[in-house]
C-alpha positions as a Markdown table, in Angstrom:
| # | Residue | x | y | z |
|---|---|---|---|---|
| 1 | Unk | 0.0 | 0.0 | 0.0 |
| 2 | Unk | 2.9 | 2.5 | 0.2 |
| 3 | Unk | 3.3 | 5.2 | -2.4 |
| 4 | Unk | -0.3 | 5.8 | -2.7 |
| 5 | Unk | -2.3 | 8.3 | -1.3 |
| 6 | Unk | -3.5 | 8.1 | 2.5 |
| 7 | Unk | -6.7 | 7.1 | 3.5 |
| 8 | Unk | -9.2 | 6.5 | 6.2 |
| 9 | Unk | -10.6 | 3.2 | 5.8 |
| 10 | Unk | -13.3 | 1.7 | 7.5 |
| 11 | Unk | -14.2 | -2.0 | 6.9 |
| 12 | Unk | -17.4 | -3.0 | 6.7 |
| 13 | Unk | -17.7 | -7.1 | 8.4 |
| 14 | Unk | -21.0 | -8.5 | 7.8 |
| 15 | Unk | -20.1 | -11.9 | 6.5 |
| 16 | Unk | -18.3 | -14.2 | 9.4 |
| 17 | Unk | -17.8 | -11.1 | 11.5 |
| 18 | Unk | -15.3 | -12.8 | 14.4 |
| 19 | Unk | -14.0 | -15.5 | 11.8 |
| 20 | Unk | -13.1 | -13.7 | 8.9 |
| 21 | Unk | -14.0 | -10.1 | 9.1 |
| 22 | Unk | -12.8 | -8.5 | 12.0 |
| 23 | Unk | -9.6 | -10.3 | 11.3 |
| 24 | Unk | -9.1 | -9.8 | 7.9 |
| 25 | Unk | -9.6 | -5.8 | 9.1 |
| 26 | Unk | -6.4 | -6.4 | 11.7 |
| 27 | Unk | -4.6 | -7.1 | 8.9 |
| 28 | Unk | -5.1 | -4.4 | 6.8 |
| 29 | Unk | -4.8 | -1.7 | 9.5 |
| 30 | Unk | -1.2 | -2.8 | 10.5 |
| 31 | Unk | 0.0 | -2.9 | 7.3 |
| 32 | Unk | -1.3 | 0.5 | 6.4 |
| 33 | Unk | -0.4 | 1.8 | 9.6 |
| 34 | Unk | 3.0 | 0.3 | 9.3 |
| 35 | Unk | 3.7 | 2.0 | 6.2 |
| 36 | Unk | 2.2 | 5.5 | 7.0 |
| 37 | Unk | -0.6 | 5.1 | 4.6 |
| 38 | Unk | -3.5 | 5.8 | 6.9 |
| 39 | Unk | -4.4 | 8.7 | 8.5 |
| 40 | Unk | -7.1 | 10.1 | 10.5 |
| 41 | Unk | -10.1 | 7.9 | 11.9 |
| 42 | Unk | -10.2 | 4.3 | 10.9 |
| 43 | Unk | -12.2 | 1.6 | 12.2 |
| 44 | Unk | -14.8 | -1.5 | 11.4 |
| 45 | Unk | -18.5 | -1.7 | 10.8 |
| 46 | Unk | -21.1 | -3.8 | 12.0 |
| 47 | Unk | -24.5 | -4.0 | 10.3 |
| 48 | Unk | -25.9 | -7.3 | 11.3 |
| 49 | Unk | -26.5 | -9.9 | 14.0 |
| 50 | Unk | -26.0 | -9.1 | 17.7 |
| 51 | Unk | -24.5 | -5.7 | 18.0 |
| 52 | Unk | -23.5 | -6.5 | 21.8 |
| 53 | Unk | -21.8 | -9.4 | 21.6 |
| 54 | Unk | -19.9 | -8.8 | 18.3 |
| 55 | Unk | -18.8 | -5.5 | 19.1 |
| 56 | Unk | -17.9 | -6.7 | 22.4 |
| 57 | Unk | -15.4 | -9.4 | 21.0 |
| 58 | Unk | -14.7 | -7.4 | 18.1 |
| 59 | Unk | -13.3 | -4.4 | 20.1 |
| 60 | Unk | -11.3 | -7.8 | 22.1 |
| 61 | Unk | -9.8 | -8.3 | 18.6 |
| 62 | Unk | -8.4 | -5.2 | 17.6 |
| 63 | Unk | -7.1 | -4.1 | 20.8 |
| 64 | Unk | -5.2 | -7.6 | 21.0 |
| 65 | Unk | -3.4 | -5.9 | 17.6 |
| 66 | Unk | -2.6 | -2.6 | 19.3 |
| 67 | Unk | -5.4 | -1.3 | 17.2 |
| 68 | Unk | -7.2 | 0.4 | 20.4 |
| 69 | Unk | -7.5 | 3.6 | 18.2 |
| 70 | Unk | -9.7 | 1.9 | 16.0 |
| 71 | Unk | -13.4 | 2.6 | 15.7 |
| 72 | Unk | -16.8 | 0.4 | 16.0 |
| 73 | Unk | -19.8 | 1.5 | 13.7 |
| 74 | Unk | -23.1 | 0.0 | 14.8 |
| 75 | Unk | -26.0 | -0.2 | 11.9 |
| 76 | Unk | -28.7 | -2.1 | 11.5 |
| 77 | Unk | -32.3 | -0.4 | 11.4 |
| 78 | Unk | -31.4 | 1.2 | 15.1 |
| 79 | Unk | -33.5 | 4.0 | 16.6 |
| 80 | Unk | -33.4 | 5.1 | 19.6 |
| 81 | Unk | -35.1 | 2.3 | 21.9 |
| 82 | Unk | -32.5 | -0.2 | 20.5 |
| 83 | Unk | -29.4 | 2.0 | 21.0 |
| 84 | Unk | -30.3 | 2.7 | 24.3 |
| 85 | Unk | -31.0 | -1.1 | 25.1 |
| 86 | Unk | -27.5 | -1.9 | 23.5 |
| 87 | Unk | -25.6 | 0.8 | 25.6 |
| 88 | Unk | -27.1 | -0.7 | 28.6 |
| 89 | Unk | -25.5 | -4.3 | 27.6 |
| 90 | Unk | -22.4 | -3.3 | 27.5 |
| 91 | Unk | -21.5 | -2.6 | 23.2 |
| 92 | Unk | -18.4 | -1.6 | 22.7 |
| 93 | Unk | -19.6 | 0.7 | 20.1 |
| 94 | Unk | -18.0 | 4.0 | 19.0 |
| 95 | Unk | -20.6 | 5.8 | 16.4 |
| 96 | Unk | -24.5 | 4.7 | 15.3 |
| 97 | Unk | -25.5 | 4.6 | 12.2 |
| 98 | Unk | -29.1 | 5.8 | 12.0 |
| 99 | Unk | -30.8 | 5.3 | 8.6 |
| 100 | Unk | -34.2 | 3.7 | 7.7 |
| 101 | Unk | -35.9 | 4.6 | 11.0 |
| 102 | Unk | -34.6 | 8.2 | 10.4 |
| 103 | Unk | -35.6 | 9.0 | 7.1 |
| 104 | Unk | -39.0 | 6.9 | 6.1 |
| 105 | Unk | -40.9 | 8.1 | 9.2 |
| 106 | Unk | -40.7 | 4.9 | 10.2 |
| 107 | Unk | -43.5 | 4.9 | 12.8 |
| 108 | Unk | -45.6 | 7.5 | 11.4 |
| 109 | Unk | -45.6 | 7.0 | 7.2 |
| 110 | Unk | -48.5 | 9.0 | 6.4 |
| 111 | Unk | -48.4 | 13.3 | 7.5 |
| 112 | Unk | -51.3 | 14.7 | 8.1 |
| 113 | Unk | -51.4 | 18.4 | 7.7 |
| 114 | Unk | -54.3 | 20.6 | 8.0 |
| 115 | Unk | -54.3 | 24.4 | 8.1 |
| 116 | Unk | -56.2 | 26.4 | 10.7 |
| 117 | Unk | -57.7 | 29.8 | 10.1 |
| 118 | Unk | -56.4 | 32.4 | 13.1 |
| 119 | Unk | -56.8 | 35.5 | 11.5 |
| 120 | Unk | -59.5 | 37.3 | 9.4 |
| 121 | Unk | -58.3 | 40.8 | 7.7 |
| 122 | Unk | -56.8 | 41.4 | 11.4 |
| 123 | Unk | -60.0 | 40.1 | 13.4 |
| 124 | Unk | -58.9 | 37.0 | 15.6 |
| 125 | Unk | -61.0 | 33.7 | 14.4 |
| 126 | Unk | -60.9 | 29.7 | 16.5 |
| 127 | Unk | -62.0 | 26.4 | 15.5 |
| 128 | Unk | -64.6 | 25.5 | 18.0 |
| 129 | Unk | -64.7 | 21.5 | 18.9 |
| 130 | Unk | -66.3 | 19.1 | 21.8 |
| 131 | Unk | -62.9 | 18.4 | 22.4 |
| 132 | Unk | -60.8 | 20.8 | 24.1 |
| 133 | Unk | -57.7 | 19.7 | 22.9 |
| 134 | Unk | -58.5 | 20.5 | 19.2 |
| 135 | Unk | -59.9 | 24.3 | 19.9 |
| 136 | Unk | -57.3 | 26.6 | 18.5 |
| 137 | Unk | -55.8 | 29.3 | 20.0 |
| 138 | Unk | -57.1 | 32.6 | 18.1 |
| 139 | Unk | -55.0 | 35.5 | 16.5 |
| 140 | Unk | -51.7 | 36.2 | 15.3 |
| 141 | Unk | -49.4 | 34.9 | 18.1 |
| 142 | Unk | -45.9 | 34.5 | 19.2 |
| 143 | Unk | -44.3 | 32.3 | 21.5 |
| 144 | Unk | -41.5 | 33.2 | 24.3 |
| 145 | Unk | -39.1 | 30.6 | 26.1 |
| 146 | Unk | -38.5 | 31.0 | 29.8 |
| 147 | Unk | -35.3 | 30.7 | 30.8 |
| 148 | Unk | -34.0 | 30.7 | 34.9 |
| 149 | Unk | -31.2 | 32.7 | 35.4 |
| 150 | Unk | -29.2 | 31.1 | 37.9 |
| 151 | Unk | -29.0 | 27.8 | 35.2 |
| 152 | Unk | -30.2 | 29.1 | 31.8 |
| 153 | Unk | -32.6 | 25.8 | 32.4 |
| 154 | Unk | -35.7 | 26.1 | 30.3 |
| 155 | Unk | -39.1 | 26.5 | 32.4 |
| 156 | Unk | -41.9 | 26.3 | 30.1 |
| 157 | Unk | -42.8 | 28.5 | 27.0 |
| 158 | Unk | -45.5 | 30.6 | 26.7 |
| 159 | Unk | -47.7 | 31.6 | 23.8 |
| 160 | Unk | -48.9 | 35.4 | 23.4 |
| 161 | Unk | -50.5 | 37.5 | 21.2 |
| 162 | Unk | -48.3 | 39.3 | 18.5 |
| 163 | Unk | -48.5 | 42.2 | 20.3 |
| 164 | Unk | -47.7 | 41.5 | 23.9 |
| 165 | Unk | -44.0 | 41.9 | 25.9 |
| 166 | Unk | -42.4 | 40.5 | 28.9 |
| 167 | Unk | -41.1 | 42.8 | 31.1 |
| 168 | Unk | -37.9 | 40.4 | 32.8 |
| 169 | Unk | -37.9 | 42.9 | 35.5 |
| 170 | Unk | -41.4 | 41.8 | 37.1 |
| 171 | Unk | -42.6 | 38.4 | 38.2 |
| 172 | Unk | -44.3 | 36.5 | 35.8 |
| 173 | Unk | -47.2 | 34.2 | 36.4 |
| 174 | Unk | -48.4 | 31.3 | 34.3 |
| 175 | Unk | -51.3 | 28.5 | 34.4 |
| 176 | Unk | -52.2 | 25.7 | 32.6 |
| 177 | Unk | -54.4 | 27.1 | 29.8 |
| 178 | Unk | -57.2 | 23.9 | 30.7 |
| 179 | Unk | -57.1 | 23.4 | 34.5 |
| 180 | Unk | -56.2 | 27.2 | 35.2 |
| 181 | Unk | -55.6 | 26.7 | 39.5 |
| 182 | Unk | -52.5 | 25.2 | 38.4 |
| 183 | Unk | -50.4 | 28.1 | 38.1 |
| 184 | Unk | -46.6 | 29.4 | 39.0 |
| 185 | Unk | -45.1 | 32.4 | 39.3 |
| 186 | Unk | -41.6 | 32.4 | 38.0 |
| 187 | Unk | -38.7 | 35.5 | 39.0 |
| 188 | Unk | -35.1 | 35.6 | 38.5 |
| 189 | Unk | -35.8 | 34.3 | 34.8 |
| 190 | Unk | -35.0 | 36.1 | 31.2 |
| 191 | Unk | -36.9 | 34.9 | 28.2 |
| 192 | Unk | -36.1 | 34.2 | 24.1 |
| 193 | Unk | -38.6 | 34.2 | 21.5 |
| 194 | Unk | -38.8 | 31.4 | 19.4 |
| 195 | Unk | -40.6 | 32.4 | 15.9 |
| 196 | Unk | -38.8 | 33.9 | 13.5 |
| 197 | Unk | -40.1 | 35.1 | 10.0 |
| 198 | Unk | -39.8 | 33.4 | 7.0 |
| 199 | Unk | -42.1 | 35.4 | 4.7 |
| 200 | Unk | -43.6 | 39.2 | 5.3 |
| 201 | Unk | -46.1 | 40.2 | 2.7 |
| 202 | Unk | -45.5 | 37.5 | 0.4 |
| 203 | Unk | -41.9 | 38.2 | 0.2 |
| 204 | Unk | -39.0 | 35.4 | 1.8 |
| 205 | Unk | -37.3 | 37.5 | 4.8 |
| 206 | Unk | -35.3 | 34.5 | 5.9 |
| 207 | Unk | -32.1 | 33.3 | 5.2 |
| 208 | Unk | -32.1 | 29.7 | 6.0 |
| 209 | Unk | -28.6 | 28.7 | 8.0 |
| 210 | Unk | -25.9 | 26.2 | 7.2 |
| 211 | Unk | -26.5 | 22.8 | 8.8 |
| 212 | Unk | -23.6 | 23.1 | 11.2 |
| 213 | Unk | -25.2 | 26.1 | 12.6 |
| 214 | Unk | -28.9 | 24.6 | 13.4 |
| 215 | Unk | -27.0 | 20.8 | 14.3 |
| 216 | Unk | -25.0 | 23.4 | 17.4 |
| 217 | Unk | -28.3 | 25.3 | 17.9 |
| 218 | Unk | -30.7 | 22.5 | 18.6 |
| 219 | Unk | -27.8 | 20.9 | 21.0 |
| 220 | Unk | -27.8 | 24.1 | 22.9 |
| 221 | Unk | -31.5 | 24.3 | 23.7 |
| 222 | Unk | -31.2 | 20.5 | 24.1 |
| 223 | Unk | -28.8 | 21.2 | 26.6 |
| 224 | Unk | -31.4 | 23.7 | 28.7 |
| 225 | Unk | -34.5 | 20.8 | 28.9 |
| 226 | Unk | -34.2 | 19.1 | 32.6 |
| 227 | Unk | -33.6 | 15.1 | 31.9 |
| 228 | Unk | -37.2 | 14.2 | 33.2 |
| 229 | Unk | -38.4 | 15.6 | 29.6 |
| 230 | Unk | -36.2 | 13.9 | 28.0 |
| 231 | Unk | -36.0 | 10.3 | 28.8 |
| 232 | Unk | -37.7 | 8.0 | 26.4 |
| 233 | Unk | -40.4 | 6.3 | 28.9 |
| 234 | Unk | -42.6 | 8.2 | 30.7 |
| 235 | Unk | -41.7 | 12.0 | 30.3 |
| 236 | Unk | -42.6 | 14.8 | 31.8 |
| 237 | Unk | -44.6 | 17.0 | 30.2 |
| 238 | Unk | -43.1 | 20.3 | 29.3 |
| 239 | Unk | -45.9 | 22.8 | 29.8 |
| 240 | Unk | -46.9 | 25.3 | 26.8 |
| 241 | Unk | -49.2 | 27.9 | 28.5 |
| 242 | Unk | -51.2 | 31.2 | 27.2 |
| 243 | Unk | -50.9 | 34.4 | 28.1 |
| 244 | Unk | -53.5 | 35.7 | 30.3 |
| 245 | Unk | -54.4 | 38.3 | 27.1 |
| 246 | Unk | -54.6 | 35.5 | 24.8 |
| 247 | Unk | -56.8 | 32.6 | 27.2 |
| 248 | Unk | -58.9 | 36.1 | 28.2 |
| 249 | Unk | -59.4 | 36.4 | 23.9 |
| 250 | Unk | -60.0 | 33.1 | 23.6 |
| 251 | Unk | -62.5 | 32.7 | 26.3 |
| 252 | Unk | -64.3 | 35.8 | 24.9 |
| 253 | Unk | -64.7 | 34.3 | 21.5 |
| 254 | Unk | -66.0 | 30.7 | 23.1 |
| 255 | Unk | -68.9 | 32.6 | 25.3 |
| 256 | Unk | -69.9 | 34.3 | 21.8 |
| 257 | Unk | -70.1 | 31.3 | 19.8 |
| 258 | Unk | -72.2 | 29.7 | 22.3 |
């Protein structure tokens, strides 16, 4: 392999993983690392049978070559139920590789979209249902993120109308927009709004970022959501609440129609 340009190769042992794969892979790595022609990250895959256990003995085998810089993919229709069961058993796996599940909406193949009217030539309109869950919220609204100071944990969001503020300087209460005696009243906190615009008057005012930008922006609000909203099973809820101006409009709106 010498006099040939570097590379980075990763080998990919699905057939007789442990027998012939894996060390057919120890091979080629100390050659090419013996004559200088890899560099970077380099490092096996595994797409098939039990990720645990062949990763397990598979990491066994390279480290047993001095190969301990070498990497483990894991493949093999995984979401995030199955990675989560195979980090708990132990795989010696380095990186996931997430396809199928992550781009055929696997568990959802059909979107259902329907559009609901808010607005009327500025005069705030709701769909009106036996079910509470599927009354809108009227008007043209905007929705603030509320942050506590002393962690820059996030607290709950609430939706407003276009034209309300938060003053940061005054204690802010919120309640569940359903059972309203459940409320809080939150201090020491600063707040971000959420929606940005995309089109004003018909015209595009947004100029969409590059992926690397969104990938470290989602992983910072990530970062700000307590882990009881995040686990897989059983969740807490994070609460969404109204503004006392909005619930008030939409209360309005529901005595009328009845």
């Amino acid at each position: 392999m010498s006099n040939t340009t570097p590379i980075t190769p990763f080998f990919w042992c699905t057939y007789n993983t442990l027998g012939q794969g894996v060390p057919n892979a120890v091979k080629v790595f100390t050659k090419a690392l013996a004559e200088g022609d890899i560099t970077g990250k380099y490092g096996i895959r595994i797409d098939s049978g039990d990720l645990a256990y062949l990763s397990g003995e598979a990491r066994k085998l390279l480290d047993e070559a001095g190969l301990q810089a070498a990497g483990i993919v894991g493949s093999s229709d995984l979401d995030e139920y199955l990675i989560k069961d195979l980090k708990i058993q132990g795989a010696k796996i380095n990186a996931w590789g997430v396809g199928t599940k992550l781009i055929t909406a696997y568990d959802c193949p059909a979107l259902g979209g329907v559009y609901k009217l808010a607005s009327i030539d500025g005069k705030p309109k709701l769909k009106v249902s036996n079910d509470p869950g599927k009354i809108t919220n009227p008007g043209y609204k905007k929705v603030y993120r509320i942050y506590g100071k002393s962690n820059d944990m996030a607290l709950a969001d609430l939706m407003t109308l276009e034209n309300e503020t938060i003053n940061e300087n005054e204690p802010l209460t919120i309640f569940h927009p359903v059972y309203t005696w459940k409320k809080r009243t939150i201090t020491n906190y600063y707040v971000k709004e959420l929606m940005v615009p995309i089109f004003v008057a018909g015209k595009c005012v947004y100029e969409s970022p590059r992926i690397s930008e969104i990938q470290a922006k989602l992983r910072n609000e990530k970062a700000t959501l307590w882990p009881a909203f995040k686990r897989m099973i059983n969740p807490h809820v994070y609460h969404v609440d109204l503004s006392q101006e909005l619930w008030s409009l939409k209360q309005r709106l529901l005595s009328e129609v009845q």
